[in-house]
N, C-alpha and C positions, 0 to 999 in steps of 0.2 A: 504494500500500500504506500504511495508516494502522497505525501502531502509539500504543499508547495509554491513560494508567494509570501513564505512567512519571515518577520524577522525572529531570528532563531539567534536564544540567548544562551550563548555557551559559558563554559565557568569563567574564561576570563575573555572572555569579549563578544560583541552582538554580531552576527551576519544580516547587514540589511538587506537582502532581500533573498533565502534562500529555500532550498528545498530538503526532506529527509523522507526515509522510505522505511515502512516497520516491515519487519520478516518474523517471525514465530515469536511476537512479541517483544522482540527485540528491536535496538536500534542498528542498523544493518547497511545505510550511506548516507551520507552527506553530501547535499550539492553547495557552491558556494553560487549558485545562482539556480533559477528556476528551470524547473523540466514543466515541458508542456506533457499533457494528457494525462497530468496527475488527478488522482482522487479526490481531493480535497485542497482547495483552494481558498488558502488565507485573505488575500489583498492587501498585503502588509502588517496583519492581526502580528502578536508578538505569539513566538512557542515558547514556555517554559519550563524548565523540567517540574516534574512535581512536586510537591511542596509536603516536604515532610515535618511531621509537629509531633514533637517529643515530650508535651504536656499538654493533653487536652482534660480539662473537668467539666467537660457539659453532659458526661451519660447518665449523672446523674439527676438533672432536671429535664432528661429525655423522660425518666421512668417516672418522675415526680415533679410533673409542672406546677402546679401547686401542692402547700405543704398537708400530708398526710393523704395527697389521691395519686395510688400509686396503678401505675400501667404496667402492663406484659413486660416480661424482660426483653423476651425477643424483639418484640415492637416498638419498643426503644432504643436495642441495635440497632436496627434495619432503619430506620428515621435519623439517627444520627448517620450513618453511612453515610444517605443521601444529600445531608446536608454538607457531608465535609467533600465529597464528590464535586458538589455541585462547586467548592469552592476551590476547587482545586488541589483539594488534598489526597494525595494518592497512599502515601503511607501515613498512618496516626496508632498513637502509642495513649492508649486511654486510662488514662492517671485516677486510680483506686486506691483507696488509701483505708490504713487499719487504725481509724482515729475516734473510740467512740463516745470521748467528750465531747468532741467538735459539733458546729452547728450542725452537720449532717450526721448526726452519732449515731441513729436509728440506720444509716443504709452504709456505716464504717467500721461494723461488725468482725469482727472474725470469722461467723456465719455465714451474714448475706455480702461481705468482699469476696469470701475466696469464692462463692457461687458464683457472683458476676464476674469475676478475675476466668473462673471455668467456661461460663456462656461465650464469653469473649471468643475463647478458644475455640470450641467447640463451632460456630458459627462461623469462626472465619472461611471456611470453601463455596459459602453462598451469600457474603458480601462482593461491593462492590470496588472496594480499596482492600488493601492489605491492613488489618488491624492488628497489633499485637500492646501489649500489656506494660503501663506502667508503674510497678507496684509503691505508696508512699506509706513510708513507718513512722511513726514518734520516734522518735528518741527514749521516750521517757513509755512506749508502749511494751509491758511486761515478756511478752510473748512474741516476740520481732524477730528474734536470732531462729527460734524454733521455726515459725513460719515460715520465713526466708528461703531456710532449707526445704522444707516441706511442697512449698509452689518452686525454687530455682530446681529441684531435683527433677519435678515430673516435666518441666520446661513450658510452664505454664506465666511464665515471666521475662523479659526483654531484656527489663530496667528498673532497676530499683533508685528511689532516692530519702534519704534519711531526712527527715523534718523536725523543727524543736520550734512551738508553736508555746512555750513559756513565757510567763508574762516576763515584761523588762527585758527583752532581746530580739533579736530579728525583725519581724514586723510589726514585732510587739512591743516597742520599746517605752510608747508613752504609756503610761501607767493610769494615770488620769483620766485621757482617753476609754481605755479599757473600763476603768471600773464605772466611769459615766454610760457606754454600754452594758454591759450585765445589768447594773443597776436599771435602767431603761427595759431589758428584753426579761428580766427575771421577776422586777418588780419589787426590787428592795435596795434597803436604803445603802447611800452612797459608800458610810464606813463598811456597811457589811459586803457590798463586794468587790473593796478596798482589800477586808482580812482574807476573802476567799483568794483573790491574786497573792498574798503575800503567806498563803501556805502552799500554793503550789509551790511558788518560787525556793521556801523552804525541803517542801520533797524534793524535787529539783538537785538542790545541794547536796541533800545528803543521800544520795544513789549518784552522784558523779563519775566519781571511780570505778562502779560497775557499767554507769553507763559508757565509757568511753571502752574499757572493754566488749563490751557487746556490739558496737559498734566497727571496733578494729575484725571480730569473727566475723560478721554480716560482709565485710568488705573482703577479708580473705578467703570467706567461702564463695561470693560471686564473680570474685577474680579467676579461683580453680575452674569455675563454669560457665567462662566468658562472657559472664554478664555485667554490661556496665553501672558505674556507680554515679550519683549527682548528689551533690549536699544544696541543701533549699536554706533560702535566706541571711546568706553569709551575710554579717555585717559590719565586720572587723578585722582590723590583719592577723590577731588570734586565731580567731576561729576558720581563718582562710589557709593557715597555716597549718591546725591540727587536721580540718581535712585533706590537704595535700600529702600530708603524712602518715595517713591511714591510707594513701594510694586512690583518692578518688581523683578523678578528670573533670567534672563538669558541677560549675558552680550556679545553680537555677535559682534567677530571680535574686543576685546580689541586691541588698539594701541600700546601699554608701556606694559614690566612689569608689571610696578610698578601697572598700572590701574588692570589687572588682577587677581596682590596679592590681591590688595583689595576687587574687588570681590568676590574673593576665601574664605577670611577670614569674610566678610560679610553673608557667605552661599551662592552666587550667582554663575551659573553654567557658566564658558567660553565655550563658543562655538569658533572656527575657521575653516578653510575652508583644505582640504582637499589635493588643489596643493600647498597652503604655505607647508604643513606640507611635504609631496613627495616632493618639490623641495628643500626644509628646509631654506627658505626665501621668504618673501612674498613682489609679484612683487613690492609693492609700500612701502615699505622700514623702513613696519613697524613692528611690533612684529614678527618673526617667532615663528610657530605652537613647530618646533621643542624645543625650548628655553622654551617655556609655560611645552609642557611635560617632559624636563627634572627639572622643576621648583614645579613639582606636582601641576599644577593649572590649565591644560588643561583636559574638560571634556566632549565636544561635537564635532564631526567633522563634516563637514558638505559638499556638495559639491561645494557651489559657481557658480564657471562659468564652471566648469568641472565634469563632474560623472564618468569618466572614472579613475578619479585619487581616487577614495575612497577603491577601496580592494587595491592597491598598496599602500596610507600611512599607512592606519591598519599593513597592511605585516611590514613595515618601522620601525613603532614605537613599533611594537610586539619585534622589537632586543634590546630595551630600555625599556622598557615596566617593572616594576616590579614584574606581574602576567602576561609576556611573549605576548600572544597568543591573550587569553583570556580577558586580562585586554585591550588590543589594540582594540580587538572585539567591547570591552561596547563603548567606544566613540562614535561607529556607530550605535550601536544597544540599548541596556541596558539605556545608560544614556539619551537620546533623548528619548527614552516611555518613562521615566520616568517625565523628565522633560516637557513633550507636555501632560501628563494624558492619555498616551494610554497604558492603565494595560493589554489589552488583547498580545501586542506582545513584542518583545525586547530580548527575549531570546530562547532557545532551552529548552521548559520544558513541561514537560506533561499537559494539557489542555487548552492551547497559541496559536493562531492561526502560523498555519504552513507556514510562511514564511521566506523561506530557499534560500541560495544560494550553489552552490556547486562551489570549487578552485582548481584552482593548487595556490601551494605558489612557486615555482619557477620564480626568476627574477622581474618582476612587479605584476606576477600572472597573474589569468584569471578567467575569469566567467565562466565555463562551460554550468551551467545552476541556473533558479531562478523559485523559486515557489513563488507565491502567494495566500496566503487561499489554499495550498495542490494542488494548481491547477500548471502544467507544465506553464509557462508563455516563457520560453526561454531557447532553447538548441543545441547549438552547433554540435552534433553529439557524442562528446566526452564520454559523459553518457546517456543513455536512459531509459525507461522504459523497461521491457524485452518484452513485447507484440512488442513495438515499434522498438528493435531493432531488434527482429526476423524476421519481415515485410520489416524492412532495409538490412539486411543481405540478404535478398529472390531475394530484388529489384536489391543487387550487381549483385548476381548470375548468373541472368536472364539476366543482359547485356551485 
């Protein structure tokens, strides 16, 4: 299948006006200009490879749009797919977490995670992307190291990433803050959950040492089993430092700066999220995405709670971008393979699996359409295959 016309965005630079052809789902040639009697016919639409998100948390208000009206699991997959298809997303890594204080503590079970951590699985041969699994632990969650093993063993896990969601650190630093919410959603007075924060922060302390143990096991049991590791919310060159040192790679959703640089200068790759970066501050008032890439230390985007915002910040930060387009590109694509060990996709190159998105770059942009593995996954009408639109053109006719 030749598609053709398009500008095609490679990892480090654009072909204005080129062609490429998929073969058993693969990418198979490259024109540096167009072939006539291709299948599919861009008009200078942008290709881009497809946009991999190595932190999504929307499957959970797939299954629970509102709070306690819970939907089908499967029908929650299957609606999420479509949505991240639609947005260009060909691989997504759906961030589950074993948290059952958290706002969401009713579906961050032990129970119902590893069941949807399993559905996940299980479903993946009749979705439309490639889904796989990204599992998030407390720190301070009793039963982490066991788990860990338990899902990295039967290979029901990708990616893990370790979280410390205590009050007084990460993105939890104001305290004040904090206790003026709970007190707000729990309905009690300001001292008392003032004292509730400042016993966590006491547990906390005094399981340190175990905790930083369990931590170091969780990291060299998913090393032995190639599975990558990310620490969430670094915020300090401390805490950027003890994870570098337990051997993690990827530091998700630095707080500071300053936490970032060090990262960066440690080799450790930042990831951030995708509407911080499109809105160019992040709702809860911490590092913006933007600040990190004009800093040269932002190196992954991801989508968070949004997938619809991921070809709009690429567009964004392609006007800052050093290497334009292209360099904005890798964030989503290039550096996430790289950093997750998935060598078969991430860019636009001859024998890489063919998963493509086709844009317009005007305004926010748009997806037109998304391949994945060479296969049509989502399209708009905007672009078709020629078989496909000939069939559509007929259908106009005739009505």
């Amino acid at each position: 299948m030749w598609l053709s016309d398009f500008r095609i965005v490679l990892a480090d630079r654009v072909i204005d006006r080129g062609a490429l052809r998929i073969e058993d789902g693969l990418i198979a040639e490259i024109s540096e200009t167009p072939v006539s009697g291709a299948d599919m016919e861009g008009n200078g639409l942008l290709l881009l490879p497809g946009m991999i998100d190595m932190h999504g948390d929307m499957i959970e208000r797939e299954m629970e749009p509102r709070p306690g009206v819970r939907m089908p699991m499967d029908m929650g997959l299957r609606d999420l797919d479509m949505k991240l298809a639609t947005s260009g997303i060909t691989t997504a890594y759906a961030s589950l977490s074993f948290a059952p204080g958290s706002a969401y503590g009713h579906m961050r079970s032990y129970d119902f995670t590893s069941k949807l951590i399993r559905a996940v699985v299980s479903a993946r041969p009749n979705l439309l992307i490639d889904h796989r699994v990204h599992a998030r632990f407390e720190v301070t969650f009793p039963a982490a190291l066991s788990v860990v093993k338990e899902l990295v063993s039967e290979g029901s896990v990708d990616l893990v990433s370790l979280c410390d969601h205590t009050p007084g650190q990460g993105q939890y630093r104001d305290l004040e803050l904090q206790a003026a919410n709970i007190s707000r959603n729990k309905g009690i007075s300001l001292e008392a959950a003032a004292e509730q924060l400042q016993q966590r922060i006491r547990d906390r302390q005094e399981t340190a040492g175990d905790m930083i143990a369990t931590l170091r096991a969780i990291t060299q049991y998913c090393a032995m089993h190639g599975v990558p590791v990310a620490s969430h919310d670094d915020d300090t060159v401390e805490k950027v430092t003890l994870m570098e040192q337990l051997g993690i790679k990827i530091s998700e959703f630095p707080v500071t700066l300053e936490a970032a640089r060090e990262a960066h200068r440690r080799g450790m790759l930042n990831a951030m999220g995708a509407p911080n970066a499109l809105r160019g501050q992040s709702y809860s008032g911490n590092l913006s995405a933007r600040e990190a890439h004009a800093s040269g230390v932002l190196d992954l985007l991801a989508a968070d709670y949004h997938p619809s915002a991921m070809l709009p910040a690429v567009l964004v930060l392609a006007e800052t971008d050093p290497d334009g387009l292209a360099g904005a590109a890798r964030l989503t694509s290039f550096n996430p393979a790289r950093a997750l060990g998935l060598l078969d996709r991430g860019e636009i190159r001859v024998g890489l699996r063919a998963d493509m998105l086709v844009a317009s770059s005007t305004g926010v942009g748009q997806v037109h359409a998304t391949f994945s593995r060479g296969r049509l996954v989502h399209a708009d009408g905007k672009v078709l295959p020629a078989v496909t639109a000939s069939r559509h053109e007929h259908v106009i006719r005739m009505s």
